[in-house]
C-alpha positions as a Markdown table, in Angstrom:
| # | Residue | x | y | z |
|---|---|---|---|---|
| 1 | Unk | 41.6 | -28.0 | 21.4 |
| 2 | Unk | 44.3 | -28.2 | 18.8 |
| 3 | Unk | 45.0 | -25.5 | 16.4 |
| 4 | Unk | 45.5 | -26.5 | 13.0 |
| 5 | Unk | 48.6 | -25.5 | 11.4 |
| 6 | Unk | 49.5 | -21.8 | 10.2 |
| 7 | Unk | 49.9 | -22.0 | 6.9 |
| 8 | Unk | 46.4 | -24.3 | 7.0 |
| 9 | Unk | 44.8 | -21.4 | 8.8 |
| 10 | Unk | 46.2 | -18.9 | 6.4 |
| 11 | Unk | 44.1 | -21.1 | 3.1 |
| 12 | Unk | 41.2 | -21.4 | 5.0 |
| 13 | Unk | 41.4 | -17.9 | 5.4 |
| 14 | Unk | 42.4 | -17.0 | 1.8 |
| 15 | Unk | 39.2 | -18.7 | 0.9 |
| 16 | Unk | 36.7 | -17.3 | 2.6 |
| 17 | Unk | 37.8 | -13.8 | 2.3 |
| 18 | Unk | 37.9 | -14.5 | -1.6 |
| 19 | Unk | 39.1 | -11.2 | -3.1 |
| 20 | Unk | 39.3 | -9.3 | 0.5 |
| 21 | Unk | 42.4 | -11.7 | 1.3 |
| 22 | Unk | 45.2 | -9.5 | -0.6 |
| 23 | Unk | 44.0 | -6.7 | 1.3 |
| 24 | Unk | 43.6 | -8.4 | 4.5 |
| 25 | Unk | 47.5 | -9.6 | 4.7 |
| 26 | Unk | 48.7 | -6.4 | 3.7 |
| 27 | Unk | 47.0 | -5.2 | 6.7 |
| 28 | Unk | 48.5 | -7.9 | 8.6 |
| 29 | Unk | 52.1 | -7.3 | 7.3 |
| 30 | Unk | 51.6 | -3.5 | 7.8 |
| 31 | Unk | 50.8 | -3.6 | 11.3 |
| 32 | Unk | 53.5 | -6.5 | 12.3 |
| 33 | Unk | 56.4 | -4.3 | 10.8 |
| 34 | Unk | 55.3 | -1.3 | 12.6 |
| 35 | Unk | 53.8 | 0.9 | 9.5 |
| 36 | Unk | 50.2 | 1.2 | 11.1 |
| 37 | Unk | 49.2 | 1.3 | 14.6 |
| 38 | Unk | 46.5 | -1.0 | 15.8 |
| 39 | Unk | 43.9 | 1.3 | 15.1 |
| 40 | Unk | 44.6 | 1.4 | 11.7 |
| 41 | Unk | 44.9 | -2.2 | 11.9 |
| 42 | Unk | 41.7 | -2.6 | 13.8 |
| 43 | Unk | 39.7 | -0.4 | 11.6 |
| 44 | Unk | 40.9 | -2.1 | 8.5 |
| 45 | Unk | 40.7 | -6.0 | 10.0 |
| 46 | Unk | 36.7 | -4.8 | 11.0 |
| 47 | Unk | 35.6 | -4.1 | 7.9 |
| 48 | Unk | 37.2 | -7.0 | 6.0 |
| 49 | Unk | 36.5 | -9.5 | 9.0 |
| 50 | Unk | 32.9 | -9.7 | 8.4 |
| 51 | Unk | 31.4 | -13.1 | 10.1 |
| 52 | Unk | 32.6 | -15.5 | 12.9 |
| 53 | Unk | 34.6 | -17.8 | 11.2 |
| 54 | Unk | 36.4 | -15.3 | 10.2 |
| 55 | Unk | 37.2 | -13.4 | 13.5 |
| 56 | Unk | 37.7 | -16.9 | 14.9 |
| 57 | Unk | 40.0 | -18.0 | 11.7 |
| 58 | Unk | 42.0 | -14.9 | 12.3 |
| 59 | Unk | 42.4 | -15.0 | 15.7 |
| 60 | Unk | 43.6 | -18.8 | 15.5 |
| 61 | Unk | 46.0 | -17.2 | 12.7 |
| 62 | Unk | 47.6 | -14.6 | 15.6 |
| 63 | Unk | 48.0 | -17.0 | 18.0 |
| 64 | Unk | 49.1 | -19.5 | 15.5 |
| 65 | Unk | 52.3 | -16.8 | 14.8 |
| 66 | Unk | 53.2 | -16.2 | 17.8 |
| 67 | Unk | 52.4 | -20.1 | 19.3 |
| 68 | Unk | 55.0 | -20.9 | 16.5 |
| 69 | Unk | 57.8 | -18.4 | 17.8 |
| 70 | Unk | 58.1 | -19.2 | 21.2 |
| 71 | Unk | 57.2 | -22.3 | 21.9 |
| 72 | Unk | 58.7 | -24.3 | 19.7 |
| 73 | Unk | 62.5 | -22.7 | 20.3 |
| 74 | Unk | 64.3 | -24.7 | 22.3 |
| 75 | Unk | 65.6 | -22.4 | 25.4 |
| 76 | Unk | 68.5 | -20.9 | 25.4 |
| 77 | Unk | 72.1 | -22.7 | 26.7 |
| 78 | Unk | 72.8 | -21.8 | 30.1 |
| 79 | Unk | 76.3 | -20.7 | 30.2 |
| 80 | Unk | 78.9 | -23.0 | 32.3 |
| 81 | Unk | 80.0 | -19.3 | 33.8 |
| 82 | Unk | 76.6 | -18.4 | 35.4 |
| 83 | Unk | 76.2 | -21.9 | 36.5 |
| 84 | Unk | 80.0 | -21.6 | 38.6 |
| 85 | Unk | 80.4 | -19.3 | 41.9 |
| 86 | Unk | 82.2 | -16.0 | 41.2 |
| 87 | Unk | 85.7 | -16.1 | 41.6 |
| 88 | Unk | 87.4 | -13.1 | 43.6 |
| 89 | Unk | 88.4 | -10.2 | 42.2 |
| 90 | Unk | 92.1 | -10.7 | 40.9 |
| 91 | Unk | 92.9 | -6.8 | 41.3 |
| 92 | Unk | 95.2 | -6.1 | 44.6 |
| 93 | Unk | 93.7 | -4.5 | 47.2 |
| 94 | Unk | 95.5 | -1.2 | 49.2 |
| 95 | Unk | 96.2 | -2.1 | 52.7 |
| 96 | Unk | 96.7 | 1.1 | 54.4 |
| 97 | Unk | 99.1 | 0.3 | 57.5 |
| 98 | Unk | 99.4 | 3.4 | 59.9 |
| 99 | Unk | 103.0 | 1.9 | 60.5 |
| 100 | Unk | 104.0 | 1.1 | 57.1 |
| 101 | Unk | 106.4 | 4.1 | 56.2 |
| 102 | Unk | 105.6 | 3.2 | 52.3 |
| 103 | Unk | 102.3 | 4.7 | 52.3 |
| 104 | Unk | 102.3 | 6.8 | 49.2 |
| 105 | Unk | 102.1 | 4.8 | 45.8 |
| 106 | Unk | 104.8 | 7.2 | 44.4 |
| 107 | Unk | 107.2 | 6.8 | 47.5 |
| 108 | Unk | 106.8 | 2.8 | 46.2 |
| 109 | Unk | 107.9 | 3.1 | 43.1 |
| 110 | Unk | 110.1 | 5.3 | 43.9 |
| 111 | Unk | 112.0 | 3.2 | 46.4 |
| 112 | Unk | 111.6 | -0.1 | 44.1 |
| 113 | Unk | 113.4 | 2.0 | 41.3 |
| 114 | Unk | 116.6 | 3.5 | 43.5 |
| 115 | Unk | 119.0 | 0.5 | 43.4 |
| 116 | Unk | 119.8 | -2.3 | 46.9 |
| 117 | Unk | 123.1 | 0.3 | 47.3 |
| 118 | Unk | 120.7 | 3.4 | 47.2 |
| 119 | Unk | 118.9 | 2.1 | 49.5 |
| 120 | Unk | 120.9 | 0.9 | 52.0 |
| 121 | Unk | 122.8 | 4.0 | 52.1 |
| 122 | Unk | 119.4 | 5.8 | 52.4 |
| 123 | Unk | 118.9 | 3.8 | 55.4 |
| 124 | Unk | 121.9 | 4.5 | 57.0 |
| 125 | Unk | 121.3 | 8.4 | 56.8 |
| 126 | Unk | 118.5 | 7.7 | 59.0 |
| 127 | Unk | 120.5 | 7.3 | 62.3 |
| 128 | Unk | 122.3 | 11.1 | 61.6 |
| 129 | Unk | 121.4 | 14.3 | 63.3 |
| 130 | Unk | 118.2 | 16.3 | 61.8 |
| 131 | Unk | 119.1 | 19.6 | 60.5 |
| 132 | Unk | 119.5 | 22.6 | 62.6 |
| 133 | Unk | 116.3 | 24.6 | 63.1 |
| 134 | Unk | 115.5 | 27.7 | 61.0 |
| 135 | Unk | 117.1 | 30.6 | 63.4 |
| 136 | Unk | 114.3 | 33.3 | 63.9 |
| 137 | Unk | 114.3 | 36.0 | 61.5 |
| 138 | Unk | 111.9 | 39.2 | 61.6 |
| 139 | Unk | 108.2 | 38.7 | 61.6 |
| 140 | Unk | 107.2 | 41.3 | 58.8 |
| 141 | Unk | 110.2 | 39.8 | 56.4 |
| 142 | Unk | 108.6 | 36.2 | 56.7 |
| 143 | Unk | 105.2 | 37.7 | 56.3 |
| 144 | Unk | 105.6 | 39.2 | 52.8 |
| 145 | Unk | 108.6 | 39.9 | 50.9 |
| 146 | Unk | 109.8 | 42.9 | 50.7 |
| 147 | Unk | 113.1 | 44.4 | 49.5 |
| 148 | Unk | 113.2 | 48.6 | 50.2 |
| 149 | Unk | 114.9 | 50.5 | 47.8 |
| 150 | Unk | 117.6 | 52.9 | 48.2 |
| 151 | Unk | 116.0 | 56.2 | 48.0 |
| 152 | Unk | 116.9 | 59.1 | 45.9 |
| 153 | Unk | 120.1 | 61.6 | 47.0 |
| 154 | Unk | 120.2 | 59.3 | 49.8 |
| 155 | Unk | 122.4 | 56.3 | 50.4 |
């Protein structure tokens, strides 16, 4: 079965509701823009839509709208992006390598911004002597530090 068109439906309805059919659009208009919940639409389409042909004219009319908004729209493009794989991420990845001695990002830059001469002479500090070891002090001095006063009268 074929529905007729909508704005068809929409005279055929306009006629036999006679005077009912400002009232009856309202409704309909109300209720599709959200201003009255379908109860209120119910109650108000109930009382207008009387007889058969009407409840059958104005159900034709519903499915007329909607029929009309999405089937006849042609689907949307697919893009040429979702139709390609994903490329890899182009971000760098950190490689930590136990024996890389540049692990820190800081010690990095740090290195790529001290000139070739810097460096080199950085590198050739590596083959001197470490420094002598702290020589042992007193135990309650490197626990907190403390300076004693002179006292009074005394020297």
């Amino acid at each position: 079965m074929s529905l007729s068109t909508t704005s068809n439906i929409k005279a055929q309805l306009t006629e036999l509701l006679g005077a009912n059919a400002p009232s009856y659009f309202a409704a309909i208009n109300n209720f599709a823009n959200g201003r009255w919940s379908r109860q209120e639409f119910e109650d108000a389409a109930v009382q207008l839509l009387d007889q058969p042909t009407l409840i059958q004219l104005h159900n034709a009319l519903i499915i007329s709208l909607f029929d009309a908004t999405t089937h006849r729209q042609a689907p949307p493009p697919i893009l040429p992006s979702v139709l390609q794989p994903k490329q890899p991420p182009q971000k760098r990845r950190r490689v930590d390598d136990p024996n890389s001695p540049l692990r820190s990002t800081r010690i990095k830059r740090w290195t790529l911004g001290v000139g070739k001469r810097e460096r080199d002479r950085i590198r050739a500090l590596e083959s001197a002597e470490p420094p002598l070891t702290r020589l042992p002090t007193e135990e309650i001095s490197t626990e907190r530090g403390l300076v004693l006063l002179a006292e009074r009268g005394g020297a």
